[in-house]
C-alpha positions in Angstrom: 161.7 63.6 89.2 165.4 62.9 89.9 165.9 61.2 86.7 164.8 64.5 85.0 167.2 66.6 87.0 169.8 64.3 86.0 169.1 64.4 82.2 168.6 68.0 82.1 172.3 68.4 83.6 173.5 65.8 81.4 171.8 67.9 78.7 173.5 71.2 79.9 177.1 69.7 80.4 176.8 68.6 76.8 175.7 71.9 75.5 178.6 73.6 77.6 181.1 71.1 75.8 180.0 71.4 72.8 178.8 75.2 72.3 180.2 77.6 70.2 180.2 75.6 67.1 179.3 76.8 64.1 175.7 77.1 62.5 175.3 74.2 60.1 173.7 75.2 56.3 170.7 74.8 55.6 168.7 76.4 58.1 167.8 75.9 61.7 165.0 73.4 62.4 164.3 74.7 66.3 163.2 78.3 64.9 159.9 77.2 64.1 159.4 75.6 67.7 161.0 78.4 68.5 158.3 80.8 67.0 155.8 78.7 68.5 156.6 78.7 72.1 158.0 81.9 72.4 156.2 84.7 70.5 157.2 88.3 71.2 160.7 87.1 72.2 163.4 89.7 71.0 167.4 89.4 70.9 167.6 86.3 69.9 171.1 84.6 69.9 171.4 80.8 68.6 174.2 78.6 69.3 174.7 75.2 67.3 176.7 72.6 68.8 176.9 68.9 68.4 174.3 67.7 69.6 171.4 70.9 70.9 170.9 73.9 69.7 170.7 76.7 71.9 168.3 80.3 71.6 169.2 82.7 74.1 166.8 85.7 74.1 164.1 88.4 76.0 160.6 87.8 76.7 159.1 89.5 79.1 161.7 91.2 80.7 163.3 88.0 81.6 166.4 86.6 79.8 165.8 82.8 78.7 167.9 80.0 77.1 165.9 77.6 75.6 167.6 74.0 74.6 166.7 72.3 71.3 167.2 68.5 69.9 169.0 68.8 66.4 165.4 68.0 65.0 164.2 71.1 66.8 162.0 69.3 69.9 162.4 71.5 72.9 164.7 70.2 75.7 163.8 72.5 78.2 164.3 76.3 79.8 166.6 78.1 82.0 166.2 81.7 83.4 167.7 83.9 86.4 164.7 84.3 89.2 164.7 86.4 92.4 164.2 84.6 96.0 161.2 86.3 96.1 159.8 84.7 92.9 160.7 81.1 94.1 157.6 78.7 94.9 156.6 79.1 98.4 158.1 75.1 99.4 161.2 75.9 98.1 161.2 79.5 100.5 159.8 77.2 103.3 162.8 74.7 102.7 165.7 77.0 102.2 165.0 79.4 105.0 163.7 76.1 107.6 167.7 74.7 106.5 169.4 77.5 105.9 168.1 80.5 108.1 169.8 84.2 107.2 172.3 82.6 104.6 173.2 84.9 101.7 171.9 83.0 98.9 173.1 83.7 95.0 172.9 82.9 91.1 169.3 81.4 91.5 168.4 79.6 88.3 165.4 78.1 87.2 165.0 74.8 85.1 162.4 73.5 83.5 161.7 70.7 80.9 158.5 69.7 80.0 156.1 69.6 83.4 159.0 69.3 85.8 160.7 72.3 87.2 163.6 72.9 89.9 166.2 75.4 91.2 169.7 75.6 91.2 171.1 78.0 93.5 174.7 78.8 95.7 174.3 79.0 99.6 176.9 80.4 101.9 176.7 79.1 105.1 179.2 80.0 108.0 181.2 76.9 107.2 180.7 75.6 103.9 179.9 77.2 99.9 176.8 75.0 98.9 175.3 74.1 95.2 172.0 73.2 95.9 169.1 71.7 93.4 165.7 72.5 94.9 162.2 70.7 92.9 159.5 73.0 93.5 158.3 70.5 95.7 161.2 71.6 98.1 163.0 68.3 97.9 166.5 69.9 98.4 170.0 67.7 96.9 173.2 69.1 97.4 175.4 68.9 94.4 178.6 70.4 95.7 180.1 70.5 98.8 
């Protein structure tokens, strides 16, 4: 499990360096995984970089990046939740550690059958970054 928390942030540091390049000729070889695992989706947005391809877009109400290989395999998923749409461990967890502390930007992650949370607690003394797994295995990232 951590290893796949560890290559999905490796994955997302190198789409943040290498974003806003420019669409390559020829076509884009994640649309028809695209298609495929996310009918009905509208607003679409692609970014090309280096090494992943990016789709930002609507589907269901929600707004989703979705992170491509070059080859067009699918990476994985991000979206913006709501605390009340976290998995009941992770609930458990954060209020059991963290009590009444305001809790913001909640984002979930997921890449193939593994998903977890990465989310910013205030607590009286200190500005957390915090990566939950829906198990409720908590890992602070930033201090």
């Amino acid at each position: 499990m951590k290893k796949s928390i560890i290559v999905f942030s490796a994955i997302l540091l190198v789409i943040t360096a290498t974003a806003f390049v420019g669409a390559k000729p020829g076509g884009n070889p994640a649309e028809a995984t695209f298609q495929k695992e996310f009918n009905g989706a509208t607003n679409v947005k692609w970014i090309e970089g280096k090494d992943l391809i990016s789709a930002s877009f609507l589907l269901s109400d929600s707004r989703i990046i979705a992170y491509f290989t070059n080859e067009g395999d699918l990476l994985g998923t991000e979206r913006n939740v709501l605390f009340n749409q976290l998995p009941l461990a992770v609930v458990r967890e954060i209020n059991n550690r963290y009590g009444n502390a305001p809790i913001a930007d909640i984002i979930e992650y997921t890449s193939g059958v593994n998903t977890f949370y990465g989310m910013y607690v205030d607590t009286p003394t200190k500005h957390l970054k915090l990566k939950i797994s829906s198990e409720g295995e908590v890992t602070v990232e930033k201090r």
